[in-house]
mmCIF file of the N, C-alpha and C atoms, coordinates in Angstrom:
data_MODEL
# 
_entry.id   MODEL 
# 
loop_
_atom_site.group_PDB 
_atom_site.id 
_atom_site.type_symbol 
_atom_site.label_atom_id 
_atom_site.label_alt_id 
_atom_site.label_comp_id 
_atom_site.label_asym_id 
_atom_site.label_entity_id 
_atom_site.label_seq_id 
_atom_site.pdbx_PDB_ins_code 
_atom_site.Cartn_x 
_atom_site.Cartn_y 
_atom_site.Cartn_z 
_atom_site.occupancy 
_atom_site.B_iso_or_equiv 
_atom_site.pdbx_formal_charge 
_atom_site.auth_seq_id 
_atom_site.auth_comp_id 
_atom_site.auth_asym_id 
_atom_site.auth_atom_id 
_atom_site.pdbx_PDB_model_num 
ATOM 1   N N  . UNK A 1 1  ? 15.238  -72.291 194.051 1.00 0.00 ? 1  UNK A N  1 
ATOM 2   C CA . UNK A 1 1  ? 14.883  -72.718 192.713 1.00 0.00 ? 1  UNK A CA 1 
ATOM 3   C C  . UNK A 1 1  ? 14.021  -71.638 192.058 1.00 0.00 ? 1  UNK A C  1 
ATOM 4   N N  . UNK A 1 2  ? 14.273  -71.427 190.597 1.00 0.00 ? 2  UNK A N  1 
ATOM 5   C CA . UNK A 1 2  ? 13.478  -70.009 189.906 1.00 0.00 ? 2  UNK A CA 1 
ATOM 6   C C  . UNK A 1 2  ? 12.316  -71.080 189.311 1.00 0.00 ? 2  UNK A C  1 
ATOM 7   N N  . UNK A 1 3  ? 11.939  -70.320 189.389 1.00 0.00 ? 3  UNK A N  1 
ATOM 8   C CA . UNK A 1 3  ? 10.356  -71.158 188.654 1.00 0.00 ? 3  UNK A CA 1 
ATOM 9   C C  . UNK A 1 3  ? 10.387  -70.274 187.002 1.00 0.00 ? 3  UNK A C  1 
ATOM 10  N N  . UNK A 1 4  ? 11.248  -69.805 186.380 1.00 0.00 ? 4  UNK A N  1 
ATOM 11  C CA . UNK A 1 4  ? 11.131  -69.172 185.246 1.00 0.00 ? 4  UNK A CA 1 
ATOM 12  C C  . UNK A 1 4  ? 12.891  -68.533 185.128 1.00 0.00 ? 4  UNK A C  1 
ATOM 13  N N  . UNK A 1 5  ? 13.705  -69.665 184.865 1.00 0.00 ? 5  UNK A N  1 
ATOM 14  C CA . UNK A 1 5  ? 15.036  -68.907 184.834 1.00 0.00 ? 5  UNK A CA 1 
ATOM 15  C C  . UNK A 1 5  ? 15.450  -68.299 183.525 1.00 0.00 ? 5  UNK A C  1 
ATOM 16  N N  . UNK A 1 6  ? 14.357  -68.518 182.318 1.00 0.00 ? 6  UNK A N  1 
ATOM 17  C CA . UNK A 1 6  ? 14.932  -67.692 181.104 1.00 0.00 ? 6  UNK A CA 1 
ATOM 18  C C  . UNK A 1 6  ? 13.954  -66.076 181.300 1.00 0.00 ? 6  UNK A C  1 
ATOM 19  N N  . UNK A 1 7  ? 13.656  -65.804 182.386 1.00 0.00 ? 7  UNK A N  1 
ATOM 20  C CA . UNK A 1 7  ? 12.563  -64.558 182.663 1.00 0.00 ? 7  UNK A CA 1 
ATOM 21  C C  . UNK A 1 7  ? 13.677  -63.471 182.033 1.00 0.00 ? 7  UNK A C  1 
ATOM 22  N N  . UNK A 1 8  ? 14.905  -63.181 182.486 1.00 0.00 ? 8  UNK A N  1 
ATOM 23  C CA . UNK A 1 8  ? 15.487  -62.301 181.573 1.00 0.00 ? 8  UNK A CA 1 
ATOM 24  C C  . UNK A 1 8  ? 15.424  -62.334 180.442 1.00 0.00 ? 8  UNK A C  1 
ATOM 25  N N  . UNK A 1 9  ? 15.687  -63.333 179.557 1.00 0.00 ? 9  UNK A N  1 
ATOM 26  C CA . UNK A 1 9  ? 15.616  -63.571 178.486 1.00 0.00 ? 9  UNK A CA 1 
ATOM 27  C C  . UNK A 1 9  ? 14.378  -63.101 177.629 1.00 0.00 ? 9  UNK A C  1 
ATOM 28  N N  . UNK A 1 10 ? 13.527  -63.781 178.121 1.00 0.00 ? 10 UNK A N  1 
ATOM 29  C CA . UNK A 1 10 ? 11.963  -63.206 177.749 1.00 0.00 ? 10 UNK A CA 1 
ATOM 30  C C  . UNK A 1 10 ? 11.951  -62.008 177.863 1.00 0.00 ? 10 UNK A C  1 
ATOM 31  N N  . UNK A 1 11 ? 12.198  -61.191 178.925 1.00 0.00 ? 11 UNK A N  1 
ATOM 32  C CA . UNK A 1 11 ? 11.729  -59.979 179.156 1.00 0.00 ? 11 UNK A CA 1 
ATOM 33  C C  . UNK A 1 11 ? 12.343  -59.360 177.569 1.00 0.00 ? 11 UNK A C  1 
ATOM 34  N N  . UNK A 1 12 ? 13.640  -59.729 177.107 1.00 0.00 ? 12 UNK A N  1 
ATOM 35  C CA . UNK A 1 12 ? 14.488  -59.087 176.084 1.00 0.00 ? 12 UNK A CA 1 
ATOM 36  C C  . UNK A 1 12 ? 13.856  -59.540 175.084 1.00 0.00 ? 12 UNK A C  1 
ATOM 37  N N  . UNK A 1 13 ? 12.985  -60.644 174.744 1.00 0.00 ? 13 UNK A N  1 
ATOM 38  C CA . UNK A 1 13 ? 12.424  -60.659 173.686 1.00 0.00 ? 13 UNK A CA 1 
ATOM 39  C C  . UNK A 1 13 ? 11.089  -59.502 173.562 1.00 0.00 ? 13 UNK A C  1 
ATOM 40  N N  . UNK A 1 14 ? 10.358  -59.382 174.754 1.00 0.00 ? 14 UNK A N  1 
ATOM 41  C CA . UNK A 1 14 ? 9.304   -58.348 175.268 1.00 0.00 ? 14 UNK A CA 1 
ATOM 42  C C  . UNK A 1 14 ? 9.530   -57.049 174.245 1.00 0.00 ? 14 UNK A C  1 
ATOM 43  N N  . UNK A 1 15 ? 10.433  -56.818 175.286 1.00 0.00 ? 15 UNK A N  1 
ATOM 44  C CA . UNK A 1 15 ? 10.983  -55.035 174.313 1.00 0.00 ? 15 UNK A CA 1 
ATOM 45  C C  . UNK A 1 15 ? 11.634  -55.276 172.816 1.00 0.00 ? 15 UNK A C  1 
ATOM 46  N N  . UNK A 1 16 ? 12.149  -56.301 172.592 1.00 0.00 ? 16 UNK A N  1 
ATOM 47  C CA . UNK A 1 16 ? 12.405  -56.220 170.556 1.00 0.00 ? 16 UNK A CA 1 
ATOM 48  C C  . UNK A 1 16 ? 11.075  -56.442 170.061 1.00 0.00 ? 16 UNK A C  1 
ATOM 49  N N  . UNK A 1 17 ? 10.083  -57.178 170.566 1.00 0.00 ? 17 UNK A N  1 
ATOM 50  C CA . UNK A 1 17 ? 8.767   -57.339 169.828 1.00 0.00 ? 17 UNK A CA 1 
ATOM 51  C C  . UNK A 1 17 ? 7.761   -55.667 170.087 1.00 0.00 ? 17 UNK A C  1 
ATOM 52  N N  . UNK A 1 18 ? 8.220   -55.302 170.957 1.00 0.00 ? 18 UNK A N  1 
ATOM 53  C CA . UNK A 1 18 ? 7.646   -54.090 171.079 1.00 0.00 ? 18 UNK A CA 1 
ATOM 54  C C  . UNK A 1 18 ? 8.311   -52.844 169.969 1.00 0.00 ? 18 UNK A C  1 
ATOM 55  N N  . UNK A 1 19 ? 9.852   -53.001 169.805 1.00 0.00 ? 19 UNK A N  1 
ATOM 56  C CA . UNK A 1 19 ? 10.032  -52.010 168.827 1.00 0.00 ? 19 UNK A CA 1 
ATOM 57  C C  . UNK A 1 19 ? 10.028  -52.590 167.424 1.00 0.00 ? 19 UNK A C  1 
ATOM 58  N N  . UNK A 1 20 ? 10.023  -53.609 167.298 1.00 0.00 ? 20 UNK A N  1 
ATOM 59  C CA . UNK A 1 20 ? 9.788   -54.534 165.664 1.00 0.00 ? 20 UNK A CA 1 
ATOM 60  C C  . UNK A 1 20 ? 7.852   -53.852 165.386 1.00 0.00 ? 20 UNK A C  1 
ATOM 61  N N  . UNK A 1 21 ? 7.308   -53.650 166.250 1.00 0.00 ? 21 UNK A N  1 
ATOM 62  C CA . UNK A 1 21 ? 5.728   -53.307 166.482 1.00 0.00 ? 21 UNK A CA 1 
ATOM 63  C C  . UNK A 1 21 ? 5.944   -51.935 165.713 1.00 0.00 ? 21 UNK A C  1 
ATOM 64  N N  . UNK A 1 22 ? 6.646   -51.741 166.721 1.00 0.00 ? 22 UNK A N  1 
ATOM 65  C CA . UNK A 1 22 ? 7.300   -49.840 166.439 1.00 0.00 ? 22 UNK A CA 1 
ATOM 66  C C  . UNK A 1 22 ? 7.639   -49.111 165.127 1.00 0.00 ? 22 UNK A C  1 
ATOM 67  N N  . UNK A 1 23 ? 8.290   -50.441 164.817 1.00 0.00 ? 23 UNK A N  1 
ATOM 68  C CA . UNK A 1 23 ? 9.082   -50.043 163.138 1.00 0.00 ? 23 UNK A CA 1 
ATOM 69  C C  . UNK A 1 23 ? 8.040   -49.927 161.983 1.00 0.00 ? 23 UNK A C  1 
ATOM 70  N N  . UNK A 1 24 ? 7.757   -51.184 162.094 1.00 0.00 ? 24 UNK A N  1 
ATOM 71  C CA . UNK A 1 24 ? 6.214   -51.780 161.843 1.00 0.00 ? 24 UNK A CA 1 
ATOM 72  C C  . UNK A 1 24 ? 5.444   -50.989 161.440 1.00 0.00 ? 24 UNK A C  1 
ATOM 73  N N  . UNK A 1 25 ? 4.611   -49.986 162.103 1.00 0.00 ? 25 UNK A N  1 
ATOM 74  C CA . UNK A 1 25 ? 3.560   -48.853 162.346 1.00 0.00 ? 25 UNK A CA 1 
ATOM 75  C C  . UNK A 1 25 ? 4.297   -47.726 162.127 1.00 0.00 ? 25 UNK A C  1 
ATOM 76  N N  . UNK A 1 26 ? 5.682   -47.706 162.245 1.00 0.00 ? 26 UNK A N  1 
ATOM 77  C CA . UNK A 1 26 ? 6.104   -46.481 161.335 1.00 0.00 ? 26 UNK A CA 1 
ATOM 78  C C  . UNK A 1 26 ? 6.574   -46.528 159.774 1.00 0.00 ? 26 UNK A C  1 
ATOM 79  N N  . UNK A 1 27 ? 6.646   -47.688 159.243 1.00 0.00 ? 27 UNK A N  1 
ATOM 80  C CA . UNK A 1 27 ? 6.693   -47.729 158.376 1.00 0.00 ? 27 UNK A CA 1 
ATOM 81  C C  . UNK A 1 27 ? 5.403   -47.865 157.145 1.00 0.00 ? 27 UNK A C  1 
ATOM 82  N N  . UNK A 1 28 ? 4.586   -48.251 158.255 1.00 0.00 ? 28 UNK A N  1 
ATOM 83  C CA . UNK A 1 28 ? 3.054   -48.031 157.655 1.00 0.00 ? 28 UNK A CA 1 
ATOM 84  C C  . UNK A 1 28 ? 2.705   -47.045 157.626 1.00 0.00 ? 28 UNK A C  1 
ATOM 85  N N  . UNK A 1 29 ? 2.885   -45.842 158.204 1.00 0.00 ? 29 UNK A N  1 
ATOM 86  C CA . UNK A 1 29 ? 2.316   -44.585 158.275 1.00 0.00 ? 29 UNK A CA 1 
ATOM 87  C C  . UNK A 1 29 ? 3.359   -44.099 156.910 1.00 0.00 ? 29 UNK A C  1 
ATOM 88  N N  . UNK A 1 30 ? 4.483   -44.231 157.021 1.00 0.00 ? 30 UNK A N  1 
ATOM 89  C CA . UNK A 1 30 ? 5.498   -43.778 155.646 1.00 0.00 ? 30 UNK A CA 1 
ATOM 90  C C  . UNK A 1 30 ? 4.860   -43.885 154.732 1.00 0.00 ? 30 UNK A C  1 
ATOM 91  N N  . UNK A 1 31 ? 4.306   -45.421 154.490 1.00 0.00 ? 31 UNK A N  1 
ATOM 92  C CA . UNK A 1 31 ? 4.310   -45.737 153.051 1.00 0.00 ? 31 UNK A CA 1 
ATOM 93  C C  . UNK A 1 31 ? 2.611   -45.494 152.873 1.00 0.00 ? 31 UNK A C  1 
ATOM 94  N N  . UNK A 1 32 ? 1.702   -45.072 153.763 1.00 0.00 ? 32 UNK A N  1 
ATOM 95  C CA . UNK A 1 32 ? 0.597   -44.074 153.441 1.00 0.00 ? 32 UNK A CA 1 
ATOM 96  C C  . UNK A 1 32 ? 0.750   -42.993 153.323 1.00 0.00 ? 32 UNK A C  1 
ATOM 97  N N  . UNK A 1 33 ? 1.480   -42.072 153.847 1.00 0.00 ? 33 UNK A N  1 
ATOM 98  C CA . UNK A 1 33 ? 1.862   -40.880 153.406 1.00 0.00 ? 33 UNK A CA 1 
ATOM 99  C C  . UNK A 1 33 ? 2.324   -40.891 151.755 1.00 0.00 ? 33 UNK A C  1 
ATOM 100 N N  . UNK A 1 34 ? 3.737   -41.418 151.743 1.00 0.00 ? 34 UNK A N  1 
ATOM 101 C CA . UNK A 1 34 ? 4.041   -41.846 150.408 1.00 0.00 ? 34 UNK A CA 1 
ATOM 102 C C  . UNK A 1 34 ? 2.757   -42.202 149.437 1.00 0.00 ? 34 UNK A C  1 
ATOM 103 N N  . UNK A 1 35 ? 2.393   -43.136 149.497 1.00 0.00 ? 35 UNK A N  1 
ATOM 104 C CA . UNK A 1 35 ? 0.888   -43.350 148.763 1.00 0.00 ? 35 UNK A CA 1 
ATOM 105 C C  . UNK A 1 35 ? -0.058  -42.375 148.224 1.00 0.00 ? 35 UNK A C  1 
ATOM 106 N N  . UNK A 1 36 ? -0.438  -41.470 149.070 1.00 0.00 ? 36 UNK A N  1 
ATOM 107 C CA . UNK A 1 36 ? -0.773  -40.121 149.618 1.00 0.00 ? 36 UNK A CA 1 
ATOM 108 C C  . UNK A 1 36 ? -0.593  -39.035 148.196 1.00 0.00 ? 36 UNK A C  1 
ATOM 109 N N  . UNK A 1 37 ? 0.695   -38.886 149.260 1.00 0.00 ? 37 UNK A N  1 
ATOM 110 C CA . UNK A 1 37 ? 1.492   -37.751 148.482 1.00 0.00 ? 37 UNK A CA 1 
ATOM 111 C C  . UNK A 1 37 ? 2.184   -38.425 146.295 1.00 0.00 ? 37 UNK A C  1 
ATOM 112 N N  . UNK A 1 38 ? 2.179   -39.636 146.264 1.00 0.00 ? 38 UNK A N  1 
ATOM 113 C CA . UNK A 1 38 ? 2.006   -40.049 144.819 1.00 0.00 ? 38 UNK A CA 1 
ATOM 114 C C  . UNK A 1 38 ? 0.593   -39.759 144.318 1.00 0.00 ? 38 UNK A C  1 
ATOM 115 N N  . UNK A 1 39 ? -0.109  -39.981 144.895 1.00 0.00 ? 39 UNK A N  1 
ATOM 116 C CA . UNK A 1 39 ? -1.659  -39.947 143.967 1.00 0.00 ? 39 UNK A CA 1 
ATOM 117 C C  . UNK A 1 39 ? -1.542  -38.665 144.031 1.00 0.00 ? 39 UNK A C  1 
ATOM 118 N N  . UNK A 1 40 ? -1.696  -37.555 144.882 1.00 0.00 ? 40 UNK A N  1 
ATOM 119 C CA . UNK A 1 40 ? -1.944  -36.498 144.582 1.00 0.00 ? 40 UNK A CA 1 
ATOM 120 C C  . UNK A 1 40 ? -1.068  -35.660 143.706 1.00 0.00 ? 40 UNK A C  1 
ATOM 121 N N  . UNK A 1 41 ? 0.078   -36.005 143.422 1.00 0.00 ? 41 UNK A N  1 
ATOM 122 C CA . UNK A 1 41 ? 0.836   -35.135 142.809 1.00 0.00 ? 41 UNK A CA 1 
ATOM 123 C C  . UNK A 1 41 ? 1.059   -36.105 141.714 1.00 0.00 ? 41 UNK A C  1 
ATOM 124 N N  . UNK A 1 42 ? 0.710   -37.174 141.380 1.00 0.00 ? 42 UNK A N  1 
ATOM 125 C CA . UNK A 1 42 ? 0.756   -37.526 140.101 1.00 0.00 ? 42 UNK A CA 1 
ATOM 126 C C  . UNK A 1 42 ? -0.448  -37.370 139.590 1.00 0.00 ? 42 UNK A C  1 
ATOM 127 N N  . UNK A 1 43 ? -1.592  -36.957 140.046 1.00 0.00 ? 43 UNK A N  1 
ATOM 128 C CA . UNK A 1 43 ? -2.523  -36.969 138.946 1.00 0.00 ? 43 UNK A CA 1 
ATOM 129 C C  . UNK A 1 43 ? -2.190  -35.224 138.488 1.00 0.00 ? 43 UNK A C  1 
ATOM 130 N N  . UNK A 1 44 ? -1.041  -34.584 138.718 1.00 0.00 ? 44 UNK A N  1 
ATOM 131 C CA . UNK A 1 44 ? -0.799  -32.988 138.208 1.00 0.00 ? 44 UNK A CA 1 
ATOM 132 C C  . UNK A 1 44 ? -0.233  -33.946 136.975 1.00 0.00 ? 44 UNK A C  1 
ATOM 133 N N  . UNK A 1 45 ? 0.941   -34.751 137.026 1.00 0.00 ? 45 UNK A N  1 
ATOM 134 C CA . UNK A 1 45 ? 1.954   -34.806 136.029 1.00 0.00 ? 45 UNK A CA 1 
ATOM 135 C C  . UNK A 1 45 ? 1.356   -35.671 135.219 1.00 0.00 ? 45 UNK A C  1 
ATOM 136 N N  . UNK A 1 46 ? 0.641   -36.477 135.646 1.00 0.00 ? 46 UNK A N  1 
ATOM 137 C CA . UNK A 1 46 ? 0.015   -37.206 134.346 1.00 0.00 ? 46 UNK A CA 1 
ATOM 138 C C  . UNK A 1 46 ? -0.363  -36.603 133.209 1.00 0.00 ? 46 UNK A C  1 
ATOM 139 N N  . UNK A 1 47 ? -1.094  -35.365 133.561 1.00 0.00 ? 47 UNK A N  1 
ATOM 140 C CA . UNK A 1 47 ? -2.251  -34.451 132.569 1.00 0.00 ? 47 UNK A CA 1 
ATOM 141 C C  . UNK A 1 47 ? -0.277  -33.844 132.054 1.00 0.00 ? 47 UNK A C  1 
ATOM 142 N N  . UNK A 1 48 ? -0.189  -34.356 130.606 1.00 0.00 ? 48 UNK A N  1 
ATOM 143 C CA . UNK A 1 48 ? 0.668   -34.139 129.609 1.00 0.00 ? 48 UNK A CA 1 
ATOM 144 C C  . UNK A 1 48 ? 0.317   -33.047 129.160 1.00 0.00 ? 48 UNK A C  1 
ATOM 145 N N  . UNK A 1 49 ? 1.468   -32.285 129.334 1.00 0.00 ? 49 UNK A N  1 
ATOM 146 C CA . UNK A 1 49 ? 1.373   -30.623 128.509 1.00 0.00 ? 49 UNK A CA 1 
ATOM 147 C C  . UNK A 1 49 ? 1.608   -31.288 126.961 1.00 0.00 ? 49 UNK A C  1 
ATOM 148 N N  . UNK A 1 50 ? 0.719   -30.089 126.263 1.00 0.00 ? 50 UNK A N  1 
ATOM 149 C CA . UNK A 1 50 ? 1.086   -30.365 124.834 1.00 0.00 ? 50 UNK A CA 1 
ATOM 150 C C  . UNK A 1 50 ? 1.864   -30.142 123.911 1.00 0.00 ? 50 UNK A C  1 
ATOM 151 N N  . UNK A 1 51 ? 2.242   -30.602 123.004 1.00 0.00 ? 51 UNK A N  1 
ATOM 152 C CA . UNK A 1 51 ? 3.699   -30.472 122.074 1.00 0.00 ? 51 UNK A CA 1 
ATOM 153 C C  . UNK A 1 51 ? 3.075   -29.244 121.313 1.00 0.00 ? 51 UNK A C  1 
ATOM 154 N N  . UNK A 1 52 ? 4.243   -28.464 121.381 1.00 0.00 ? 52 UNK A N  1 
ATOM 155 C CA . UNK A 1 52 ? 4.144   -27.034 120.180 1.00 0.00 ? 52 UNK A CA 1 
ATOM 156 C C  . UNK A 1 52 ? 3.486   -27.551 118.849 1.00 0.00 ? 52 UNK A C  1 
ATOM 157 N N  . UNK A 1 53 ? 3.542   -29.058 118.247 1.00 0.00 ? 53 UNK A N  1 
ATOM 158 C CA . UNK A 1 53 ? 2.916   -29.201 116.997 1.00 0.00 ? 53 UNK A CA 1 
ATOM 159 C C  . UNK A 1 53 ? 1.642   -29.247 117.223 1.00 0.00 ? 53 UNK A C  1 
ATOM 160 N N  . UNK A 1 54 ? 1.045   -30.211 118.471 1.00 0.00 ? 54 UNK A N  1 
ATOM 161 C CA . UNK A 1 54 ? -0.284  -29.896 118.864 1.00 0.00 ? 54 UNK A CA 1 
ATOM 162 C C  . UNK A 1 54 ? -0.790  -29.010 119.003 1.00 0.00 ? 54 UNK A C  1 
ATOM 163 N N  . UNK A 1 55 ? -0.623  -27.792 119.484 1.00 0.00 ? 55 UNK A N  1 
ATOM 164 C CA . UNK A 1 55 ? -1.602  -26.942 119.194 1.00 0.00 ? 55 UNK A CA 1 
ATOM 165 C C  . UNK A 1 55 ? -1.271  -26.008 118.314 1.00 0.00 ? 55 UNK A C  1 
ATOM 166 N N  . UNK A 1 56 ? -0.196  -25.821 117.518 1.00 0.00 ? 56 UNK A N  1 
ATOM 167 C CA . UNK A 1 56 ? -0.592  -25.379 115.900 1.00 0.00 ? 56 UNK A CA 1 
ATOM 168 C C  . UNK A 1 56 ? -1.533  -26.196 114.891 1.00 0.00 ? 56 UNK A C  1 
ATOM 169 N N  . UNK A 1 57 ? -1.280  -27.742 115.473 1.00 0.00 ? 57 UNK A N  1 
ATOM 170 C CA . UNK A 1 57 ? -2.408  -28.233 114.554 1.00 0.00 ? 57 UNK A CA 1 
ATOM 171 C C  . UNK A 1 57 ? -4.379  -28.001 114.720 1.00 0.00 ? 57 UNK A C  1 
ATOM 172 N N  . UNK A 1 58 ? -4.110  -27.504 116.232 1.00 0.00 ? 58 UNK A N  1 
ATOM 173 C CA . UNK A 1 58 ? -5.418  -27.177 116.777 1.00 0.00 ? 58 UNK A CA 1 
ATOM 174 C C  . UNK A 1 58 ? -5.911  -25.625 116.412 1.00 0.00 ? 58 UNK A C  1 
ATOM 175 N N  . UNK A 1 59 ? -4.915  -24.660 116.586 1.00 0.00 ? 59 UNK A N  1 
ATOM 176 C CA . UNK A 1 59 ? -4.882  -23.708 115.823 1.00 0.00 ? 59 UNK A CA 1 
ATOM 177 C C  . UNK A 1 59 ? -5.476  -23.867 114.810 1.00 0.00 ? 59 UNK A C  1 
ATOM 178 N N  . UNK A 1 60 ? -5.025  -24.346 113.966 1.00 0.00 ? 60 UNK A N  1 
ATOM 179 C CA . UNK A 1 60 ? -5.130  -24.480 112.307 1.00 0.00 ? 60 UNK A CA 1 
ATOM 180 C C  . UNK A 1 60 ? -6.419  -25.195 112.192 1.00 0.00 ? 60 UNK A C  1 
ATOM 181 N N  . UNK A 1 61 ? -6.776  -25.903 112.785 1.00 0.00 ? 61 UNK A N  1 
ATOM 182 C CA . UNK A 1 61 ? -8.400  -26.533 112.828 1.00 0.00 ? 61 UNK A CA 1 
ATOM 183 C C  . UNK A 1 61 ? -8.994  -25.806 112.991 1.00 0.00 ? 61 UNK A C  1 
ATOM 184 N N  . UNK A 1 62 ? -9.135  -24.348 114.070 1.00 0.00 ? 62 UNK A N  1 
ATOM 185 C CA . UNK A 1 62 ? -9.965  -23.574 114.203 1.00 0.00 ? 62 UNK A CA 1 
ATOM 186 C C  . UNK A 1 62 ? -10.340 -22.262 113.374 1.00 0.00 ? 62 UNK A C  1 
ATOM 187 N N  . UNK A 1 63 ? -9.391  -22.476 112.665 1.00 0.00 ? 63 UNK A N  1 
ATOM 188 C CA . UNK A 1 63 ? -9.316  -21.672 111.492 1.00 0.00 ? 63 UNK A CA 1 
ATOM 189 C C  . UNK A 1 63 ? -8.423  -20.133 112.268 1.00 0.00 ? 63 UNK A C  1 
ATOM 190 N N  . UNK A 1 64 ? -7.801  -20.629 113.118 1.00 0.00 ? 64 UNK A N  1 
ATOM 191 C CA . UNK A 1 64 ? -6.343  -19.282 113.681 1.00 0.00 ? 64 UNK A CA 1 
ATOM 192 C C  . UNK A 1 64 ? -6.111  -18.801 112.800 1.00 0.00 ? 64 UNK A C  1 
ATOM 193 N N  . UNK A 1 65 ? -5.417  -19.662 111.877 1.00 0.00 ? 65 UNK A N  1 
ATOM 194 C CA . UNK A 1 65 ? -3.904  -19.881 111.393 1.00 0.00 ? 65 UNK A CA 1 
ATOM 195 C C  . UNK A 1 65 ? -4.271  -20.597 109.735 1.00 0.00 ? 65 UNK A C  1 
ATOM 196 N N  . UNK A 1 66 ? -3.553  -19.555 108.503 1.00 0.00 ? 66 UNK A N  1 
ATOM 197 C CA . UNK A 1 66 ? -4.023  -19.827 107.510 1.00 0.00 ? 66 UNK A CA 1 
ATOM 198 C C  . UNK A 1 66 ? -3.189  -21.241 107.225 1.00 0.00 ? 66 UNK A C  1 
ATOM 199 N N  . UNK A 1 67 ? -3.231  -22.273 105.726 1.00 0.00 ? 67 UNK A N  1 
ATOM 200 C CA . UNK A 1 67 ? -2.548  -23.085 105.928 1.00 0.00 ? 67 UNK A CA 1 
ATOM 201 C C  . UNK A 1 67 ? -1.068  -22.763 105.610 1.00 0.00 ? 67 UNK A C  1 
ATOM 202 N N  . UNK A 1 68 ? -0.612  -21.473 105.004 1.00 0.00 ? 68 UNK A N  1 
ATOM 203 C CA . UNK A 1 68 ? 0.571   -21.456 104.499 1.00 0.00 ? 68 UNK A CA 1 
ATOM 204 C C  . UNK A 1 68 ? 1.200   -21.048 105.951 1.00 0.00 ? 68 UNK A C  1 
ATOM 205 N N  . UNK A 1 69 ? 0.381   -20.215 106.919 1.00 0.00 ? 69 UNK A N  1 
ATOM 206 C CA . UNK A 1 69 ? 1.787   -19.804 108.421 1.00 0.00 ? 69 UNK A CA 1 
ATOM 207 C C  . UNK A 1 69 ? 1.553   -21.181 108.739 1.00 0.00 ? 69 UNK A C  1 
ATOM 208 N N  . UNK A 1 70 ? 0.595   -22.138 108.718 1.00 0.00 ? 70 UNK A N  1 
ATOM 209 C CA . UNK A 1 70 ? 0.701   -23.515 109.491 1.00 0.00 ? 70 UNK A CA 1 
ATOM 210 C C  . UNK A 1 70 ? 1.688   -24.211 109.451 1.00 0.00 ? 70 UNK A C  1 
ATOM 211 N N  . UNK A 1 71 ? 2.265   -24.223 107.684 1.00 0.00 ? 71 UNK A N  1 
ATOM 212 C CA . UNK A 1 71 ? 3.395   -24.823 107.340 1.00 0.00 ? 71 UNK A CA 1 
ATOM 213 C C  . UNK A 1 71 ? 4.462   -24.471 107.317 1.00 0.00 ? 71 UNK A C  1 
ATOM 214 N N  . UNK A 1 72 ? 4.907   -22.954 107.902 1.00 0.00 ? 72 UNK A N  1 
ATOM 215 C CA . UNK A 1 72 ? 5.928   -22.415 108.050 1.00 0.00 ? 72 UNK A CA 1 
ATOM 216 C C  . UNK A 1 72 ? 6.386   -22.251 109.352 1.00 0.00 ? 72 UNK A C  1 
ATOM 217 N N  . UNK A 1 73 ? 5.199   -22.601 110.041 1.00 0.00 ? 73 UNK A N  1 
ATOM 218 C CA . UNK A 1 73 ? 5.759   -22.428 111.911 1.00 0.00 ? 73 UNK A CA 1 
ATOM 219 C C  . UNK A 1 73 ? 5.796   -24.003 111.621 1.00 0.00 ? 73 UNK A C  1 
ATOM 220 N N  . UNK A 1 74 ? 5.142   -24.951 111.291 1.00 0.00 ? 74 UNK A N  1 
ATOM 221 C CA . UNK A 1 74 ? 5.934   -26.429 111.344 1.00 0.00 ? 74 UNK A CA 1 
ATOM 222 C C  . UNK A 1 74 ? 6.526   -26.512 111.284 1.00 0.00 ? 74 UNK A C  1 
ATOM 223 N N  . UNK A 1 75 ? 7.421   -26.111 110.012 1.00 0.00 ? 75 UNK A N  1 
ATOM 224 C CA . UNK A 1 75 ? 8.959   -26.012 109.694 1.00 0.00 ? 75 UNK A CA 1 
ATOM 225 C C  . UNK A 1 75 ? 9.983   -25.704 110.560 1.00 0.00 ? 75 UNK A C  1 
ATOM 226 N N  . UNK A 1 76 ? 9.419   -24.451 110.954 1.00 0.00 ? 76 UNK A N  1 
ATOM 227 C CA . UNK A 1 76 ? 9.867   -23.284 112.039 1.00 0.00 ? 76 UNK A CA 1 
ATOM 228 C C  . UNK A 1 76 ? 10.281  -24.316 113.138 1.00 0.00 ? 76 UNK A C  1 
ATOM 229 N N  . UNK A 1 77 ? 9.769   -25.494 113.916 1.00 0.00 ? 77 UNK A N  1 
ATOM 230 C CA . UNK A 1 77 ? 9.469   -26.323 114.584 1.00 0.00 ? 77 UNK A CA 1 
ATOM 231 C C  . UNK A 1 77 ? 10.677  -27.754 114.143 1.00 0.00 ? 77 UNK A C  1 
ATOM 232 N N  . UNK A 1 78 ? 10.492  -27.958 112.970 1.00 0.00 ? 78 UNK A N  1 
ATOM 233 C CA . UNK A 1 78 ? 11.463  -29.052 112.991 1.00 0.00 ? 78 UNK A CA 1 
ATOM 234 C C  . UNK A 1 78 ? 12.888  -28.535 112.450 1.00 0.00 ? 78 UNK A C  1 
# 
């Protein structure tokens, strides 16, 4: 008489709970990496380069750029 006749059985649940563990902790390390690697390279792309009208208009605030080239590179522009 076995005193434990589903012991195979168990044992096979043993090792899937061990690689479900497995998957588990590798998929946690992924999606910190991932995490990771988004923050750092999105705070480059966030910072928005500026539109060619923006800084002719900044130009032109600083007194670059008289107002008549201001309005001719605008043009120039649309």
């Amino acid at each position: 008489m076995q005193l434990w006749p589903m012991h195979d059985m168990i044992g096979g649940f043993w090792i899937f709970g061990m690689l479900l563990m497995l998957i588990f902790w590798i998929l946690v390390i992924i999606g910190l990496v991932l995490l990771i690697r988004y923050l750092w390279e999105g705070g480059a792309t966030r910072r928005e380069t500026e539109s060619a009208l923006e800084v002719l208009k900044k130009r032109y605030a600083r007194g670059e750029i008289s107002k008549e080239e201001f309005e001719e590179r605008k043009r120039d522009l649309y």
